[in-house]
C-alpha positions in Angstrom: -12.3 26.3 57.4 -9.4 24.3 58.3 -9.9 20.5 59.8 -7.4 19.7 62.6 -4.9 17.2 63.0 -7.2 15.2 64.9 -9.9 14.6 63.0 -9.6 10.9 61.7 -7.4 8.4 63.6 -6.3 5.7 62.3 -6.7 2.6 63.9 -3.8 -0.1 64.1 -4.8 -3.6 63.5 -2.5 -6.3 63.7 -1.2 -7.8 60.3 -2.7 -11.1 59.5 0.1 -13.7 59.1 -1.6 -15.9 56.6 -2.9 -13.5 54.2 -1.0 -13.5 51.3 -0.9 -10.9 47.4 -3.8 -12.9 46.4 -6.5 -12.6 48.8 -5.7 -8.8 48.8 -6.5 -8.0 45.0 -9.6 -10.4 46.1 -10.3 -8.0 48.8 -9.7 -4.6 46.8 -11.7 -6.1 43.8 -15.2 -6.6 46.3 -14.0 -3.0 47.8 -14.0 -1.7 44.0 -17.4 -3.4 43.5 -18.7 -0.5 45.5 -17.5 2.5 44.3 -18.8 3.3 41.2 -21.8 3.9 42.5 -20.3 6.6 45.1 -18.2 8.4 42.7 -20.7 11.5 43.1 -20.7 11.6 46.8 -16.7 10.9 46.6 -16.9 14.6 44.5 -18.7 16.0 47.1 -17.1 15.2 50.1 -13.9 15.4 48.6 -12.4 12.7 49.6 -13.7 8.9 49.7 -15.7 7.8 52.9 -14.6 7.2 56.2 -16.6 3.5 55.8 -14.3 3.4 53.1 -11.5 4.0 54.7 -12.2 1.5 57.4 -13.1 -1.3 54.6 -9.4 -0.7 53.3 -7.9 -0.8 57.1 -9.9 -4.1 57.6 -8.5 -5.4 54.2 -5.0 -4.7 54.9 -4.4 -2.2 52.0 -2.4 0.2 54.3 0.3 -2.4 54.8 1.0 -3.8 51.7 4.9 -2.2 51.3 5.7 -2.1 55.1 8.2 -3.6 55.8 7.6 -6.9 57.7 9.1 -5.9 60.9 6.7 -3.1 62.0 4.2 -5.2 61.1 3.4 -4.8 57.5 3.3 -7.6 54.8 6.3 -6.6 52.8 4.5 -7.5 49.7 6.2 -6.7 46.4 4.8 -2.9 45.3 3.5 -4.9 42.2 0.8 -6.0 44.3 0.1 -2.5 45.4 0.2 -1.4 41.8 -2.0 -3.9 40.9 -4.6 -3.0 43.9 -4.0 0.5 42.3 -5.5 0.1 39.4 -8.4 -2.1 40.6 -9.7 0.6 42.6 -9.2 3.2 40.2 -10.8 1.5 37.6 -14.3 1.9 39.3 -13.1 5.3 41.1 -10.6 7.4 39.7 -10.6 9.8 42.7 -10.5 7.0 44.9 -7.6 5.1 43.8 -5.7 8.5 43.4 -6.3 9.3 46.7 -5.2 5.6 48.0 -2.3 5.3 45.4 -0.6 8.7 46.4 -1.1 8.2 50.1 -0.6 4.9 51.1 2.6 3.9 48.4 4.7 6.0 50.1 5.4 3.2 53.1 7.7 1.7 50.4 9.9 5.2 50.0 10.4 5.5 54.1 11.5 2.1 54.5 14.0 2.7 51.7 15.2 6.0 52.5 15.2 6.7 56.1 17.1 5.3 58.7 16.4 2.2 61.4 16.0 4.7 64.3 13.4 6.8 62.0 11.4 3.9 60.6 11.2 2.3 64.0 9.1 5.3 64.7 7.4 6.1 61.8 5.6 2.9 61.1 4.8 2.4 64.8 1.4 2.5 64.0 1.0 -0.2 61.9 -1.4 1.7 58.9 0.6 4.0 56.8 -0.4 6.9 54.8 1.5 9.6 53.6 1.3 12.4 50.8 4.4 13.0 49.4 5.0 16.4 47.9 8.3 16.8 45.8 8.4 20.8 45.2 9.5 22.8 48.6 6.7 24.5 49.6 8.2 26.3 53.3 11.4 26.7 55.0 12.9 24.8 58.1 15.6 25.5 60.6 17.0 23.9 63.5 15.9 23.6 66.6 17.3 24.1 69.9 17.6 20.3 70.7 19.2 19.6 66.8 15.6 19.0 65.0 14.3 20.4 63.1 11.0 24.0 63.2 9.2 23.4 60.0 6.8 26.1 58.3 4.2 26.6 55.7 1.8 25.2 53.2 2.3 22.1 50.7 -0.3 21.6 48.0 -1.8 18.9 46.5 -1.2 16.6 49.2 -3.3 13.6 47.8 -4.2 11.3 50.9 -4.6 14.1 53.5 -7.7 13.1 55.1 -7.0 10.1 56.6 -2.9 10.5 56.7 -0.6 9.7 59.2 2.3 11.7 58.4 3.8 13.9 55.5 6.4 13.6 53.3 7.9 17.4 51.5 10.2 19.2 51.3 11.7 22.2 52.5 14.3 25.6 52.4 17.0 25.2 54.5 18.1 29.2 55.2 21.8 29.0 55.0 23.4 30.3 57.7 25.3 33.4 58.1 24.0 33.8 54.8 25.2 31.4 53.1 22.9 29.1 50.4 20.1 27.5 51.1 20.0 23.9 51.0 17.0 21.6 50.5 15.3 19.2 53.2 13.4 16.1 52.6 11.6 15.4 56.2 8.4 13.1 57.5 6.0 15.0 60.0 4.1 13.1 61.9 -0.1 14.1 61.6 -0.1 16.0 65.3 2.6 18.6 63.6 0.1 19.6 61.0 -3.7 20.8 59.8 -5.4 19.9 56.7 -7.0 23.0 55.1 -10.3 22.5 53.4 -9.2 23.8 50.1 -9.9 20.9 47.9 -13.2 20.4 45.6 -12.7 23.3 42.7 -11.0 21.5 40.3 -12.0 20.3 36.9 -11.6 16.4 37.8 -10.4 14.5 40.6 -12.3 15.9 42.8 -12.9 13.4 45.9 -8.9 12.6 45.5 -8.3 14.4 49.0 -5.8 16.6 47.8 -5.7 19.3 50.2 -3.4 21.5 51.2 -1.0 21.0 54.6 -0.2 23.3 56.4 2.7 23.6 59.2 3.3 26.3 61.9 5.6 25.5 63.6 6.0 21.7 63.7 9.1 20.5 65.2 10.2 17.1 64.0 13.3 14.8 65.6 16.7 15.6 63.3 16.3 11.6 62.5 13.6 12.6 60.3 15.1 15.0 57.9 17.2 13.9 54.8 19.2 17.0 53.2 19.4 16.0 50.0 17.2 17.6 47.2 14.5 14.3 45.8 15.8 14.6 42.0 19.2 13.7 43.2 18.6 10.3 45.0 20.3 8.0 43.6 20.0 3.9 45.1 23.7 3.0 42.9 25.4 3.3 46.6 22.6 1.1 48.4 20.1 2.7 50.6 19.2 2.3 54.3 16.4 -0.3 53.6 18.4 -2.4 51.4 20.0 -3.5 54.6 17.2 -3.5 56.9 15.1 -5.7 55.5 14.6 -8.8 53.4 13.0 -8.0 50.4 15.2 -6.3 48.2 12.1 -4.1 46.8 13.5 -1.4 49.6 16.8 -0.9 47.4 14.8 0.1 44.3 14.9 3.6 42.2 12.1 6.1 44.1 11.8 8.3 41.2 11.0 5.4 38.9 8.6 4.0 41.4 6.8 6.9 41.7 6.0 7.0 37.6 5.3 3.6 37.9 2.5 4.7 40.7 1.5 7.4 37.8 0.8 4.8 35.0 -1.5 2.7 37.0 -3.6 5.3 38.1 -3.7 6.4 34.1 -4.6 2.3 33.3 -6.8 2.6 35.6 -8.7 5.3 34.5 -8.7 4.0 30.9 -10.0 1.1 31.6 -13.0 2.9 33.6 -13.7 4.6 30.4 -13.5 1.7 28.4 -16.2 0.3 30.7 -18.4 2.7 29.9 -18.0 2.6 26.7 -18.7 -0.8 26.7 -21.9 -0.4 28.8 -22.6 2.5 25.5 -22.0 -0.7 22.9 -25.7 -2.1 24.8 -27.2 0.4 25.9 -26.9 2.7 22.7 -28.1 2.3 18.7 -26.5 4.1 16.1 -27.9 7.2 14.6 -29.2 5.5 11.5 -31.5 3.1 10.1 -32.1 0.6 10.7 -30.6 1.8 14.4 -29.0 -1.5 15.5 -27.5 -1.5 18.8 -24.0 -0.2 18.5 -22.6 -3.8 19.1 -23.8 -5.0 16.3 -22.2 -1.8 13.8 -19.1 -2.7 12.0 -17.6 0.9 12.7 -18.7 0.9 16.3 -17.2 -3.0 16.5 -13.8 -1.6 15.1 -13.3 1.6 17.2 -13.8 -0.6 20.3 -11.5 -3.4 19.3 -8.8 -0.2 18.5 -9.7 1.7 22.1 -9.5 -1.6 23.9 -5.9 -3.2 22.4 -4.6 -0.5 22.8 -5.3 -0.3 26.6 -4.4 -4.0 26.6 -1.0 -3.1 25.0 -0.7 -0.3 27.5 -1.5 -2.7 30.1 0.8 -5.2 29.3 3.8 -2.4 29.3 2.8 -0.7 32.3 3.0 -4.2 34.4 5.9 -5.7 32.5 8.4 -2.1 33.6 6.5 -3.2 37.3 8.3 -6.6 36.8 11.4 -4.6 35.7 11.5 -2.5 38.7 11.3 -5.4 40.8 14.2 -7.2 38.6 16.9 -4.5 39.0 16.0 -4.1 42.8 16.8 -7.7 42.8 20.3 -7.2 41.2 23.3 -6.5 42.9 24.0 -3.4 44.2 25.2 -0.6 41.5 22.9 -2.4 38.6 19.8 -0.2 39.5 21.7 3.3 38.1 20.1 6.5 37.2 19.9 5.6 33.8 17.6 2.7 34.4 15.7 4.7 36.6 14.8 7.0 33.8 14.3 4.6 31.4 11.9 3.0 33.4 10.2 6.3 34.1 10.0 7.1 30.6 8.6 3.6 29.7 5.7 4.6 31.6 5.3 7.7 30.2 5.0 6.1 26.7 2.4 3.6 28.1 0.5 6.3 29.9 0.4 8.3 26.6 -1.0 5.1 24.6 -3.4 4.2 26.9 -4.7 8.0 27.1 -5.0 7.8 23.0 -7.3 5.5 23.5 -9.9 7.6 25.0 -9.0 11.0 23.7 -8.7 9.5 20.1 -11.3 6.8 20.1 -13.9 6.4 23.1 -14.5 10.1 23.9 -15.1 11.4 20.3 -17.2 8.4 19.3 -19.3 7.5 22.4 -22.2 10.9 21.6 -22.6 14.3 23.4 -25.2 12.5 25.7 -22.2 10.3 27.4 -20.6 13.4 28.8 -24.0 14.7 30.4 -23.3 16.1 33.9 -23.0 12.9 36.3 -22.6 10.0 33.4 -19.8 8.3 34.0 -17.9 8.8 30.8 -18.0 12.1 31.7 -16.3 11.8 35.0 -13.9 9.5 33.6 -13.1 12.4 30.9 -12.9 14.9 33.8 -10.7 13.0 35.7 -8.0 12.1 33.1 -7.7 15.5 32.1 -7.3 16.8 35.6 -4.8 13.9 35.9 -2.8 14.9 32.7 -2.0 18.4 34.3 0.0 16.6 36.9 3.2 18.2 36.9 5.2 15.1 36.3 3.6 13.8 33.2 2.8 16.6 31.7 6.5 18.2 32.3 9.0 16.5 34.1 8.5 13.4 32.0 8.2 15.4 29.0 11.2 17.8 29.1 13.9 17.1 31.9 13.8 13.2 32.0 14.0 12.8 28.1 16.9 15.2 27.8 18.7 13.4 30.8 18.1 10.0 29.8 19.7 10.8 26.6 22.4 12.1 28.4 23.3 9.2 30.5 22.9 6.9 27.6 24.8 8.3 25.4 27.7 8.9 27.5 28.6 4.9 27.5 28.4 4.8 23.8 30.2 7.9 22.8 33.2 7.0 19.7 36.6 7.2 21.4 38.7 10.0 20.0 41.4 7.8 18.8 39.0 5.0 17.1 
């Protein structure tokens, strides 16, 4: 079964002047208030619910990195981060599914040109998968665009997105190499297959597959560079569009900052649980007190919970980091501070996950992990979540060994001295 292009639309409602970071966490906190409850029917469906959906149209949550002159709020991405981990602290699948679709507004109004972004945000809303590996193959069109094919995985967001954002083959001509393209397609280009649902966890975080046969795209909405090779040292096309200076920052770093709050997030969900376990459970001897009142219980809980606080504090002081370079002048946001803030979140991702694998899950009893209890979801979800390619490898591997690189460099004795 495959679901069409057409089957949600999403509505474009006119920013709200007044409204400011505040009122939205407001707003995504009574929206999170909601959701635990749903997370089976989330499962089910695969994605979260259209009413959903509309709650987070009507609350602005689409908007929060456009850029101010298509109508978005131009919010710092902290705010969205912050928003992030709200919702994925009562639904892991949910905030997933928000996070990785609707952060990507920031990376178009950095990347792509005036004539592009004019177009692309047109409708107010924006939601956009972003998948880094190239899944098809694109060539040029007779009027200079670009014929895109294929399928692209894990597209987190489909359901209800506007447009995607992968990356292709270029077939070099006369057979020369192929080249990479990074392009935007708007939704009527593309199907969303219904191959989502199977996995361990995550399983309402809409990550279906995409699939394009024959989509043809303006040539304004292709970038032939490969992602891993972006660099913002030069400036970007944002930086001088528009006024915040967010839209000059690192992408690659953004996007592990995206990572770590969806991993706080989930923590913190099992850390509620755990803490509902603390009343609702005794220990397993006599006299059987309540676990709150067990001096081993009350110390595995105060470990599990600083050290999510600690993870906490890291994952939103690199945020403020992020935001501090951006704000620098141009050259000061280099590839080395672009790993190091990736790998900053790795370490607080990995703390905050110690917490549960070490502490929460191993203590909390078999009877926490029962088919539907939410512990058990949680569980399910962050180890679906650790298999993501980028924390699990990329972070692990290829960042570490070029981070070291680049720092290094600057620091390396002089022959002579």
């Amino acid at each position: 079964m495959t679901v069409t292009a057409n089957d949600v639309q999403s509505a474009a409602l006119p920013a709200e002047p007044e409204v400011t970071p505040a009122v939205l966490i407001e707003r995504a906190k009574a929206i999170a208030s909601t959701l635990v409850a749903r997370q089976a029917e989330t499962e089910k469906r695969t994605y979260y619910a259209e009413d959903t959906h509309r709650a987070f149209q009507e609350a602005g949550l689409y908007r929060i990195t456009v850029p101010k002159r298509y109508g978005g709020y131009e919010f710092g991405f902290e705010t969205f981060l912050q928003i992030v981990t709200i919702l994925t602290r009562a639904c892991a699948s949910t905030g997933w599914m928000y996070c990785l679709g609707a952060a990507h507004s920031l990376f178009v109004g950095s990347m792509f040109g005036e004539k592009a972004q004019a177009e692309i945000f047109s409708g107010g809303d924006f939601i956009a998968p972003l998948v880094n590996a190239p899944q098809g193959t694109a060539r040029r069109a007779a009027d200079g665009g670009w014929i895109l094919d294929g399928v692209w995985r894990y597209c987190s967001g489909a359901p209800y997105a506007t447009h995607l954002i992968g990356n292709a083959v270029i077939a070099g001509d006369d057979g020369g190499p192929s080249r990479p393209l990074l392009f935007i397609a708007p939704r009527d280009q593309w199907e969303r297959l219904d191959d989502w649902g199977g996995q361990l966890g995550l399983k309402g975080s809409g990550s279906h597959s995409i699939r394009i046969s024959g989509g043809h795209i303006p040539d304004h909405f292709g970038l032939e560079v490969p992602f891993e090779e972006i660099s913002v040292t030069g400036g970007t096309p944002g930086r001088d569009l528009h006024e915040h200076p967010q839209y000059g920052g690192a992408p690659a770093s953004s996007m592990a900052l995206e990572g770590a709050h969806i991993a706080l997030g989930m923590c913190q969900g099992a850390l509620d649980a755990y803490t509902e376990l603390m009343f609702s459970r005794t220990t397993i001897l006599p006299p059987f007190p309540p676990r709150v009142e067990d001096p081993d219980f009350q110390l595995w809980y105060g470990q599990a919970s600083s050290m999510i606080d600690a993870a906490e504090t890291l994952v939103f002081a690199t945020a403020r980091r992020w935001h501090e370079l951006s704000e620098q002048p141009l050259g000061a946001f280099t590839p080395e501070e672009d790993l190091r803030i990736a790998l900053t979140c790795r370490e607080a991702t990995q703390l905050a996950w110690r917490a549960v694998d070490e502490i929460i899950q191993p203590t909390a009893g078999s009877t926490s992990v029962r088919e539907g209890e939410r512990l058990e979801r949680v569980w399910r979800d962050l180890s679906t979540g650790r298999t993501h390619v980028s924390s699990a490898v990329l972070l692990t591997t290829m960042a570490n060994r070029a981070y070291t690189q680049l720092r290094l460099q600057s620091t390396r004795p002089s022959e002579t001295s």
